[in-house]
C-alpha positions in Angstrom: 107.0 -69.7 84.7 109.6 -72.2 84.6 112.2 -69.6 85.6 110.3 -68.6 88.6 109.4 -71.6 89.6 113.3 -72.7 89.7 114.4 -69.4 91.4 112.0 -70.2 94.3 113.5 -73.6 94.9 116.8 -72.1 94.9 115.4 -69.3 97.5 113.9 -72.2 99.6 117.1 -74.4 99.7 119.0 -71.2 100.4 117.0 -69.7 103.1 117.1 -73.4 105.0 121.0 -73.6 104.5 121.0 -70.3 106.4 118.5 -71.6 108.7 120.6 -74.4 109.9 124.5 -72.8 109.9 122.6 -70.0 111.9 121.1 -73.0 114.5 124.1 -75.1 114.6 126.4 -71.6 115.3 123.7 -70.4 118.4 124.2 -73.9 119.4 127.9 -74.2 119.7 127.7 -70.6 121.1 125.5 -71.6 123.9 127.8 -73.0 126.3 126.4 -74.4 129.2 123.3 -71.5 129.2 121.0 -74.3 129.3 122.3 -75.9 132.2 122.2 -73.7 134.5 118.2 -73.0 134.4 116.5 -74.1 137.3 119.9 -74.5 139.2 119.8 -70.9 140.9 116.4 -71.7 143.6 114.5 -68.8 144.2 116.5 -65.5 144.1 115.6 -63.1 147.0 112.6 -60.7 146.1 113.2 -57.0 147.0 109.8 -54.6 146.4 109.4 -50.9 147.3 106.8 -51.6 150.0 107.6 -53.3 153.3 105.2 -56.7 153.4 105.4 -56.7 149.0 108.5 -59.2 149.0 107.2 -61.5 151.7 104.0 -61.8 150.4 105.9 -62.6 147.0 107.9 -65.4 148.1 105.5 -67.2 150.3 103.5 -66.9 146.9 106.9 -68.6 145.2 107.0 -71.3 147.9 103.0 -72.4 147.4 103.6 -72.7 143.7 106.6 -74.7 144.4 105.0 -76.8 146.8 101.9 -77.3 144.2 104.3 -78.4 141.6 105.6 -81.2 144.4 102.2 -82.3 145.1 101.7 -82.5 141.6 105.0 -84.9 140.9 103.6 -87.5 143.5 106.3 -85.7 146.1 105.3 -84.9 149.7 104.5 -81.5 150.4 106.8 -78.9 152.5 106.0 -76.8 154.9 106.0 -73.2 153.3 105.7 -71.3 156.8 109.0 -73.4 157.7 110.5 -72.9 154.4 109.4 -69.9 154.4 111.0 -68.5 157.9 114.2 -70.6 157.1 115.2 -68.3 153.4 114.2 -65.4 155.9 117.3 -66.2 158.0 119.5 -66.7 154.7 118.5 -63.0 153.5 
């Protein structure tokens, strides 16, 4: 068993060498990936029917403004909001 026992330590310590070169190499690949989440707003919705994509974004804006009210932050006004990304699009 002693055999075994040492070729599973040498498996483990292996496997988590791997582990961490393959991390540290995603890592310095990365770039700046992770900055730019959360930087873009809200993209434009497009859906096959008419009313769909206005329906979706005023849902967008209510969850945004929920997440507002839920820092402490004053709430918007979504119709406002709203009607002012309408003129953007």
């Amino acid at each position: 068993m002693g055999r075994v026992d040492d070729a599973f330590l040498v498996v483990v310590i292996g496997v988590s060498l791997l582990a961490l070169v393959g991390a540290v190499y995603a890592l310095a690949t990365s770039g700046a990936s992770y900055d730019q989440i959360g930087s873009g707003g809200i993209e434009p919705v497009r859906s096959e029917t008419p009313g769909e994509d206005l329906a979706e974004l005023r849902e967008l804006l209510e969850a945004r403004n929920a997440r507002r009210v839920a820092r402490g932050e004053p709430p918007l006004d979504v119709d406002t909001e709203l009607s002012r990304r309408l003129r953007e699009m």
